[in-house]
N, C-alpha and C positions, 0 to 999 in steps of 0.2 A: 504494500500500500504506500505510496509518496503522498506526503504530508501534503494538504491542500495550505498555504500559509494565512488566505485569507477567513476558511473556515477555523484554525487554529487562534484565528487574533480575534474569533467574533467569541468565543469558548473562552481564552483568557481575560476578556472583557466581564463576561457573565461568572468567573470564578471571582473575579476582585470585587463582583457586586453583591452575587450571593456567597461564598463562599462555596467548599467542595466536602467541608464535612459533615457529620452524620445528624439526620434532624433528631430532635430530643424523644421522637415517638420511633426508631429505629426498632426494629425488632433483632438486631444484628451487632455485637460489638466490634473492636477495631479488629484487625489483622493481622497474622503473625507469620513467619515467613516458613516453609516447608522445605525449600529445596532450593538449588540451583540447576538451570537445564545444564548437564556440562557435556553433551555428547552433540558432533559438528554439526552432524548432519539437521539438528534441531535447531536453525539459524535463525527463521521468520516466522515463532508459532500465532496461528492466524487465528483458528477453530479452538474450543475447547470442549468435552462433554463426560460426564462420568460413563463409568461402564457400569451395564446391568450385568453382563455374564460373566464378568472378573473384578466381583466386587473389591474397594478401595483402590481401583485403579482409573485412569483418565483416558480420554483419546485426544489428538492432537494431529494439527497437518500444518505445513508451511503456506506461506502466502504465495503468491503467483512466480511461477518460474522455477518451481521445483518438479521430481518426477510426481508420479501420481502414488501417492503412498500415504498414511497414515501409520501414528506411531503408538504403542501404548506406553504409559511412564506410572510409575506410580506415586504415591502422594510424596515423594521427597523430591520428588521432578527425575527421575533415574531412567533412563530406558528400559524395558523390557520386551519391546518384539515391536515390529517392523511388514506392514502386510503393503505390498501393491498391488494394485489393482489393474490387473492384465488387461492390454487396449482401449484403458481410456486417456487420456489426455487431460492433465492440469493444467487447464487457461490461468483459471484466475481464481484458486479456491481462497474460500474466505470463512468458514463456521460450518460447524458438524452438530448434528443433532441425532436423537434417538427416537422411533417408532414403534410400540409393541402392535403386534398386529397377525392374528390366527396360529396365535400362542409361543411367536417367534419373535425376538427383539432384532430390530436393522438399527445399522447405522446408513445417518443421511447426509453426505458429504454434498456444499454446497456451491456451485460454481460458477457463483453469479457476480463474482467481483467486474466491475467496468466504469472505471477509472474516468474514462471520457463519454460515458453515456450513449456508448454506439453499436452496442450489441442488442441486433433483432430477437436472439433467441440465448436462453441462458440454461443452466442444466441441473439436476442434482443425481447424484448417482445414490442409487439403496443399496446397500447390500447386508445381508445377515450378521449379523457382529460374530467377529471372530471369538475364541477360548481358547488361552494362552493355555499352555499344558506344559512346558519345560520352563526351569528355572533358572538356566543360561538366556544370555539375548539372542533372538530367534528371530529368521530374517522368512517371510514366508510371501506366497502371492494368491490371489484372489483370481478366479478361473473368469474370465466375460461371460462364461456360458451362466455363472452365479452375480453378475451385477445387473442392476435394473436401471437405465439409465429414462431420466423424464427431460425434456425438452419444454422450458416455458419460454411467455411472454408477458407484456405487462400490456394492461388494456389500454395505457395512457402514452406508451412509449417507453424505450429505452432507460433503465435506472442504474445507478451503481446501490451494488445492499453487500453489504457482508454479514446478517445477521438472519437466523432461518431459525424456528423450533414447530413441532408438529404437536397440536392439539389433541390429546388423545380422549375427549368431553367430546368436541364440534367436528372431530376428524379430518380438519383444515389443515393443508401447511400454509404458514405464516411467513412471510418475507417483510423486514422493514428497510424503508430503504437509505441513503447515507446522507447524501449532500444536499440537499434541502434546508431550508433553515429552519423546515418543519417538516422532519422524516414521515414519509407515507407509509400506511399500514397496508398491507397488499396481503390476498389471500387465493388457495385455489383448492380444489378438491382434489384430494392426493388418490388415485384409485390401482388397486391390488397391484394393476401390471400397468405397465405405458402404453397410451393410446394414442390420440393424435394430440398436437401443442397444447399444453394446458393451458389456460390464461387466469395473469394474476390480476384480481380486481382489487381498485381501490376502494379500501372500507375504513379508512380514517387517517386524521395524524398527530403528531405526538409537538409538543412546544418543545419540543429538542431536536439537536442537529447531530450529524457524525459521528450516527449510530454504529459501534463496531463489533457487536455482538450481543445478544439476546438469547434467552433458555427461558427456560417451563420446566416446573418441579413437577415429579413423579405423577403425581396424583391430578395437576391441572390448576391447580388453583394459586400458586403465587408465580409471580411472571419479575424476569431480570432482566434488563438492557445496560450496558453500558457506552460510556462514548471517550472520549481520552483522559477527561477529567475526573467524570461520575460514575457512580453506580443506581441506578433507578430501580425502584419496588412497585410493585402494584399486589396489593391481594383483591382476589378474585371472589367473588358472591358468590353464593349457589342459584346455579341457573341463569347464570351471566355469561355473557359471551364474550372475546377476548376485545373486538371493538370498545365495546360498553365499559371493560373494565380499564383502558388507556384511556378513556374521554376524563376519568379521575385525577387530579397533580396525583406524582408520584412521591412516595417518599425516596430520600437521600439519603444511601448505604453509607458507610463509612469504607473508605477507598483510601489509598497511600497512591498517589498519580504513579505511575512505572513508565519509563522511555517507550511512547509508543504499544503504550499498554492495550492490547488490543479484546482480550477472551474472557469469559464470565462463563462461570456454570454454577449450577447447583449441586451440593454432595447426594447421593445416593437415598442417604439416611435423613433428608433434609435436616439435618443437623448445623448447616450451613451452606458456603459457599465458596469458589476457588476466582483468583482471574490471573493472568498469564500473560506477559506482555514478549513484542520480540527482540531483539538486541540488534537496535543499531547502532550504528557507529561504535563499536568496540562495548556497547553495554553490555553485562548480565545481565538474563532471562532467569527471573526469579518465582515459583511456583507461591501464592500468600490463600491463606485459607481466613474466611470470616464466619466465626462460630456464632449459632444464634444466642440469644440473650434466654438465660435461664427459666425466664418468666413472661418465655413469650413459647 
């Protein structure tokens, strides 16, 4: 992702006015660090998502211009196995998400990063989540004949998003998208296999910009975005739809800003929350976990 400087000076603007830390009604305290990425290959992490099938452990992909692979690390940020994805092509991955769906969990790698707003059609690959079995670092690949690749659009034109999570209440996947100075909520109906181009409709927008990742806990009901600065909360009602429940201000997580901090998930256990930024210019990528508040 290269930093937009005027979207970056409109976010510094709105830090010096609101500030970036946590509001008094936080259900989340500060952050504490877990790990460092320290393996090469892990250069630009873009995506972040827990795993269902190798509990306490994370998924993670670089940003655009790497091969097409996905990494799993566990909670100290450490490597542990390495899956690509046979014949497909990393344009411009940007955020990974989870779908359970006829009694099988996928990961949903998304590949809608565009930078200048000029891609007709954007993608997201499904495929089964892997199950780490050895406890060396395992370098393994993902057969085409086992990826599901979806082909979208957006009804309004061309968007750049790096933020995707799948509704598993509305059975929507959800794309928000980035450079806007007010991110659009886009949605489409994710169905079993690919059909022909889905199209993302817009269904709302959010009074934040340079959105770089978004998740959805386990169960549906609390929703995460971040942007370089923040971290944003929304809890969801029963019988609310994800529209309905961004039309709410968000509360303001308590975040440590990270170099180009780009990833946000939820733990497993919803016990909290992780984010992951990439290392440029000679930074550490640092794994910080945000534990919920005892009495929440």
């Amino acid at each position: 992702m290269a930093l937009d400087q005027k979207l970056v000076a409109c976010m510094l603007g709105s830090l010096a006015a609101f500030g970036a830390w946590a509001q008094d009604d936080s259900p989340f305290t500060q952050g504490r660090a877990k790990g460092k990425i320290s393996h090469a290959e892990i250069n630009e992490a873009s995506g972040l998502v827990t795993s269902v099938k190798n509990p306490g452990f994370l998924w993670t992909h670089n940003d655009s211009g790497d091969a097409a692979r996905i990494f799993l690390i566990d909670d100290s940020a450490q490597l542990k196995a390495t899956y690509y994805l046979q014949g497909v092509t990393a344009r411009d991955w940007e955020d990974i998400g989870t779908m359970a769906r006829s009694e099988r969990n996928y990961l949903l790698v998304g590949d809608i990063g565009d930078n200048g707003g000029r891609r007709p059609y954007i993608k997201v690959h499904r495929i089964e989540e892997p199950v780490m079995h050895r406890r060396e670092i395992s370098i393994d690949t993902i057969p085409r004949e086992h990826i599901a690749t979806y082909v979208l659009k957006y009804e309004d034109g061309p968007r750049d998003a790096e933020s995707l999570f799948f509704d598993p209440i509305d059975n929507y996947l959800y794309v928000i998208s980035k450079r806007e100075l007010r991110s659009g909520i886009y949605r489409t109906v994710f169905p079993e296999t690919p059909t022909d181009t889905l199209v993302l409709k817009h269904v709302g927008t959010l009074p934040h910009t340079f959105i770089t990742s978004a998740d959805l806990s386990e169960d549906g009901t609390e929703i995460l975005m971040k942007n370089l600065l923040n971290v944003f909360y929304w809890q969801r009602s029963p019988g609310e739809s994800i529209p309905q429940s961004l039309k709410r201000p968000a509360v303001r997580l308590p975040y440590r800003p990270e170099p180009q901090g780009e990833a946000v998930a939820f733990s497993r256990d919803g016990r909290g929350y992780y984010t992951l930024s990439e290392a440029p210019l000679g930074f550490t990528a640092i794994l910080y976990f945000y534990p919920r508040q005892s009495n929440h």
